[in-house]
N, C-alpha and C positions, 0 to 999 in steps of 0.2 A: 504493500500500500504506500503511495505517494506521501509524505509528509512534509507539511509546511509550516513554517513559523510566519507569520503575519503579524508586523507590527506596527503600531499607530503610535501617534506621541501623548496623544490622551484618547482612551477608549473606556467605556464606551461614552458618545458624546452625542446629545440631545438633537445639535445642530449638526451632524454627520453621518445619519443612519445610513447612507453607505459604504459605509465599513464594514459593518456587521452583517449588510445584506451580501456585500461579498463572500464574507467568510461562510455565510450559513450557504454561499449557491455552491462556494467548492465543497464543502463537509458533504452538498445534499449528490454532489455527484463521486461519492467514495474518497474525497482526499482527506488526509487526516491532519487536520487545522490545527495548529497552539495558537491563541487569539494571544498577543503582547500587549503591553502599553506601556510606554517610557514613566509616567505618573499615571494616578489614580484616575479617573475620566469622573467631569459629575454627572454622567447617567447614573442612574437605578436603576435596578427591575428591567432591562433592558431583553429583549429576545435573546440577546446574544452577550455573553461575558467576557471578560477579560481574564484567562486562564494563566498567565504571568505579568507579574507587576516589578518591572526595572528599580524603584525607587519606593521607599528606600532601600539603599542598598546592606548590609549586615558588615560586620568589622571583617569577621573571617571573608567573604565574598572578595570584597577589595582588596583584600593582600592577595588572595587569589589571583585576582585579575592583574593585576602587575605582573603577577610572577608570569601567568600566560602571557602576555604582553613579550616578556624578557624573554623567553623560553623560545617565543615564536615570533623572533623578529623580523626574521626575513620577509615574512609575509604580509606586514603593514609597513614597512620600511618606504616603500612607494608612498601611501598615505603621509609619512612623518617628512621626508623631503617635503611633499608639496604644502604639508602643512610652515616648517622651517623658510621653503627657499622659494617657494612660485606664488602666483599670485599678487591680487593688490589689498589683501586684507587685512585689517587692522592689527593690533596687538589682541584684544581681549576677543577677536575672533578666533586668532591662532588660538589661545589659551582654551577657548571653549572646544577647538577641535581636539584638541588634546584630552581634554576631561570624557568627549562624547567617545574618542577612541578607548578610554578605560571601560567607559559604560559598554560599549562596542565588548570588551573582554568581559564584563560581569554579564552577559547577554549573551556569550560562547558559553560559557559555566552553567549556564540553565538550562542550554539548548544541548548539552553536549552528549546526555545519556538519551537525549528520545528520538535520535536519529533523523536528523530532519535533512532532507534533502536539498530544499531551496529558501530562501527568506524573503518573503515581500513586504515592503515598506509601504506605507499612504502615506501621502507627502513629501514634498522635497526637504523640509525643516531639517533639526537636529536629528531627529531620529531616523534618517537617511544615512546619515552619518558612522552614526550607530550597527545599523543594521549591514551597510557596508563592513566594518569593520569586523564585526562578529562571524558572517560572511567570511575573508578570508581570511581569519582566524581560525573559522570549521575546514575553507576549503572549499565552500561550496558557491553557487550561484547564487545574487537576489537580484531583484527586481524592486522599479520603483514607481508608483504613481506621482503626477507633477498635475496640481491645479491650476492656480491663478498666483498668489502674492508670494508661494515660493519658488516660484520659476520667476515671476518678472520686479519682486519688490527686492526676496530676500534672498537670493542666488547663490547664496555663499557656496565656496568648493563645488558649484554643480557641475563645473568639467571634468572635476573624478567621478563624482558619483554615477553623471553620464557615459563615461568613458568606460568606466569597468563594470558596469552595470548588463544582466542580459537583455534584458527588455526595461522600456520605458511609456508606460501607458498613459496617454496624459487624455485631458477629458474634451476638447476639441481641436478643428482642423486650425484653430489661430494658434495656442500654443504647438503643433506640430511644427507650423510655417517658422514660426519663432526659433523655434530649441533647433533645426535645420538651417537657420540665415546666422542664429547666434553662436553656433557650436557647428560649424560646417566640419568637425573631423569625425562627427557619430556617423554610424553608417545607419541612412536611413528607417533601413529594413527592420529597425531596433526598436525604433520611435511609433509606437500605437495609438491611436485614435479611438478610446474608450468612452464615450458618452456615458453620463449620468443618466437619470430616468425616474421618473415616478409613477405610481399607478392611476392609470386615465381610467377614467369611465369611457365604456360601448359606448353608448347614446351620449350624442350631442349635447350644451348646455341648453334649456329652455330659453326660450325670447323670452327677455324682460319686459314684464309689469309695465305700464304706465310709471312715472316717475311720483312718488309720493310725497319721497323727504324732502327737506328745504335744503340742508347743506348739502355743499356738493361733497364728497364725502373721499379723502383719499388717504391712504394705509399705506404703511413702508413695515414689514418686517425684516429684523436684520439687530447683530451687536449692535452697543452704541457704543462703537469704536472708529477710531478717527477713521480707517481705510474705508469705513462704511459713508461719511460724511454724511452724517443727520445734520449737522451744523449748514448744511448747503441747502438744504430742505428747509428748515426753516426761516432760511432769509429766504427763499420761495414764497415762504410763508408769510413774511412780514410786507411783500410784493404784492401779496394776493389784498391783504387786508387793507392794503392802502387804497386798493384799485374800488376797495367798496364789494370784493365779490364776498359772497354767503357760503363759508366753506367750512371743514372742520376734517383736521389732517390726525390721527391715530397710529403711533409707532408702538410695535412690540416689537420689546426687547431689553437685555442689561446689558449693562455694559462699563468699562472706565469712564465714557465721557458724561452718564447721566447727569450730574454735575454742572458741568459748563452748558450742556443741552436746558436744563430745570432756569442755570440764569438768564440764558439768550430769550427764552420763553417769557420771563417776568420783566426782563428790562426792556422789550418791546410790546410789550402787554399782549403778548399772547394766548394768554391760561384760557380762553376764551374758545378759539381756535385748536388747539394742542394740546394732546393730551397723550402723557410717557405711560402704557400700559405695564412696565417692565416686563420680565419677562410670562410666556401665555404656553400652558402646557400644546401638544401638538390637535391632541384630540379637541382642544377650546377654539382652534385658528378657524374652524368653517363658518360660525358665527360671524366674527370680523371679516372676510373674507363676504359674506353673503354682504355686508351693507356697505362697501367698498363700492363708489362708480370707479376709482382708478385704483391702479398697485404703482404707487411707483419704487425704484431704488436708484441712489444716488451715489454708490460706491465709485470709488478712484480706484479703484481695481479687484477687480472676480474673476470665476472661472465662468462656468454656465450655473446661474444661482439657482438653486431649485425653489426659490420662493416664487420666484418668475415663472415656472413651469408649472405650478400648483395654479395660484393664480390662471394663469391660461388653459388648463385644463379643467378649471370650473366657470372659462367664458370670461374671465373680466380682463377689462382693457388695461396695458399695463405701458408705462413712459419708463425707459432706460436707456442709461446712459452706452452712444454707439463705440464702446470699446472691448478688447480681447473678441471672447468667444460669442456675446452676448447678441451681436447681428446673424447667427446663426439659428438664433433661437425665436428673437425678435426680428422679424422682415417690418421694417418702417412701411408705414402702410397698409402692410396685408395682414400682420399677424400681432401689430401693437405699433408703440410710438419709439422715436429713440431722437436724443437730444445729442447735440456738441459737447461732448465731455468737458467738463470745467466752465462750460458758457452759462451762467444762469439766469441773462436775456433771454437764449434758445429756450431755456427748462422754462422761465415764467412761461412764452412765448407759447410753447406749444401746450401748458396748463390750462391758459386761457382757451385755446383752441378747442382744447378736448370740454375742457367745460359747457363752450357753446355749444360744442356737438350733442354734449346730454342732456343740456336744459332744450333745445329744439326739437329732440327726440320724444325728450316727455313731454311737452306742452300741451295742457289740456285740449285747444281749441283744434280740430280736427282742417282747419282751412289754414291752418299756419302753413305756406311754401316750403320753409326749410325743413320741416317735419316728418315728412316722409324718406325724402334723400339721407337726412339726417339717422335714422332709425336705422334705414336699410344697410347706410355704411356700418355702425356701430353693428348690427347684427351679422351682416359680413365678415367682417372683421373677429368678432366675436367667435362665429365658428370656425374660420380659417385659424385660430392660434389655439384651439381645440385640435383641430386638424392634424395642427403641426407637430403639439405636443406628442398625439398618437403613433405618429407616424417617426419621429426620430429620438424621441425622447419619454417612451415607455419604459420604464421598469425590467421588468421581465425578460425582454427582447434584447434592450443591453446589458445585463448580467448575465447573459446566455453570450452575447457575444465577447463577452470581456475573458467567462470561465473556458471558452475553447480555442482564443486565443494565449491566456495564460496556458494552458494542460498543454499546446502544442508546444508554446515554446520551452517550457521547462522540461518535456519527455524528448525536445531536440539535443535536449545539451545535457542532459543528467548525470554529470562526472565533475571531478574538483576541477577547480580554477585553476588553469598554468600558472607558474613563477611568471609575469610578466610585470619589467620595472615601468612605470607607466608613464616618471618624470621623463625616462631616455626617452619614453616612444615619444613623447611631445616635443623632445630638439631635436 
């Protein structure tokens, strides 16, 4: 039987359930799964566990792990060059690779009696790092998935990780283009286009109602964490309410920035307007979701966000920003809206638009002109980004496509890793 060690840097985790739905589609097709996690994850009660926990680590473990380290140096010796002599990263980066390479040996020591054949990492972060090391440490293969902020914010070392990595799955064709124009020495063939996915409903969303409520109503879920930029959202917000329009915007989520988001709200007299749900368990989101006319989100950097996918797979119209992966998801026009990244002319701009769009849709008066056009796009639209979700961004279809490209490439290569020095191969 195939066994795998899969590890995450925090598992299991509320906001990442595909993690776990990976691990449960390999286990459901005979591979024998160790679910990791570099720290404790704050899921609970989760479908799916974390069967080894990195940290903390025990006094005897760490002595250990040096000693492997010392014992088995020829085999990260590659890693410790490039952490010493390549590269342009800081001092306290080198120092953290150093520490994740220990983690890396205290993560061979766990893995070392249950025979594991390959290592898959989620994420490009630290625990790539890790998992690399521990890797060839054992000798063996891993693999990596790469989403949005650790491929294009936080890159550290990702041209070892790339380089000596068997596969690299990342979740659409913009990070593909990317990690190929940024790292032109991976060989293609390596680099996988794995899509995310949620579960759509068969049937269509129903045509909406006649319009009832008076605000125009618009939802952002997401951290409130600065790469999310709620802060840009609400000076949206402060735009809207100057203009005189009748609106009321609803964020869930926590986050570090709650804080500075609570005073930007009170010193523009927002509280009216805005309101911090913190965070909304998942089973509570279709509520919010039902009285939503827009989703927007306003990240400075994502992968493909599955809050966007949800949303369009229960029909509502969603405004996002046209960067990474996220115009593959969203077609401007046919499947949802998308703004000039960073412009928040563009974002009022096209707020106002959609707004008009739904107040003429709903208008009581059955001879209003723009009322019908008005409808028909919004219900258009509506179903085309239903459509879309079904069609490339189901659940099912791509965990099926992910598990049989993982099983092919791991049963292509299932033998230790050559001695190769990886700084030579780069001069």
């Amino acid at each position: 039987m195939l066994t795998v060690a899969y590890l995450a840097n925090q598992f299991p985790s509320p906001v990442e359930p595909y993690v776990g739905q990976e691990i449960i589609e390999l286990r459901r097709r005979g591979v024998n799964v160790v679910a990791g996690s570099v720290r404790r994850g704050p899921g609970s009660g989760e479908e799916c566990e974390a069967d080894l926990l990195l940290l903390p680590a025990g006094l005897l473990l760490a002595v250990r792990a040096v000693w492997l380290c010392i014992r088995r140096w020829k085999r990260i010796s590659p890693l410790m060059r490039r952490v010493f002599l390549g590269g342009s990263e800081g001092p306290m980066c080198r120092l953290k690779a150093l520490i994740h390479t220990w983690l890396g040996a205290c993560y061979a020591i766990r893995l070392k009696n249950l025979r594991i054949d390959h290592i898959q990492v989620h994420h490009g972060f630290f625990g790539a790092w890790i998992g690399m090391a521990a890797a060839r440490l054992l000798g063996i293969d891993f693999s990596l998935t790469l989403h949005g902020s650790d491929l294009l914010l936080y890159p550290s070392y990702l041209d070892v990780k790339l380089a000596l990595c068997r596969s690299c799955f990342t979740i659409s064709e913009y990070n593909r283009n990317y990690i190929l124009q940024r790292y032109p020495q991976i060989d293609p063939s390596k680099v996988i286009v794995a899509r995310l996915g949620i579960e759509a409903s068969d049937t269509p969303p129903r045509m909406l109602d006649p319009r009832q409520q008076a605000p125009f109503m618009l939802l952002a879920v997401g951290r409130l964490h600065a790469v999310k930029d709620h802060a840009f959202l609400l000076r949206a917000c402060a735009r809207l309410q100057s203009c005189g329009i009748d609106f009321h915007c609803v964020i869930a989520g926590d986050g570090p920035e709650r804080r500075n988001l609570e005073t930007f709200i009170s010193r523009h007299a927002l509280t009216s307007h805005v309101t911090l749900l913190g965070h909304v368990p998942r089973d509570e989101m279709s509520g919010w979701y039902d009285v939503a006319d827009l989703v927007v989100l306003t990240s400075r950097s994502e992968g493909i966000p599955l809050v966007l996918m949800e949303a369009m797979a229960r029909g509502k119209l969603v405004l996002a920003p046209a960067i990474t992966g996220i115009p593959e998801l969203v077609i401007a026009g046919q499947t949802g809206f998308l703004y000039r990244p960073g412009s928040l002319g563009d974002f009022v701009t096209q707020l106002m638009e959609i707004y008009r769009m739904v107040q003429a849709a709903g208008a009581e008066t059955s001879d209003c002109p723009s009322k019908d056009a008005s409808a028909g796009q919004l219900e258009w639209i509506r179903h085309a980004a239903w459509l879309r979700v079904r069609q490339k961004f189901e659940r099912q279809k791509n965990l099926d496509y992910f598990a049989e490209m993982f099983l092919s490439r791991v049963s292509e290569h299932n033998e230790s890793i050559p001695n190769e020095d990886f700084v030579l191969q780069q001069i």
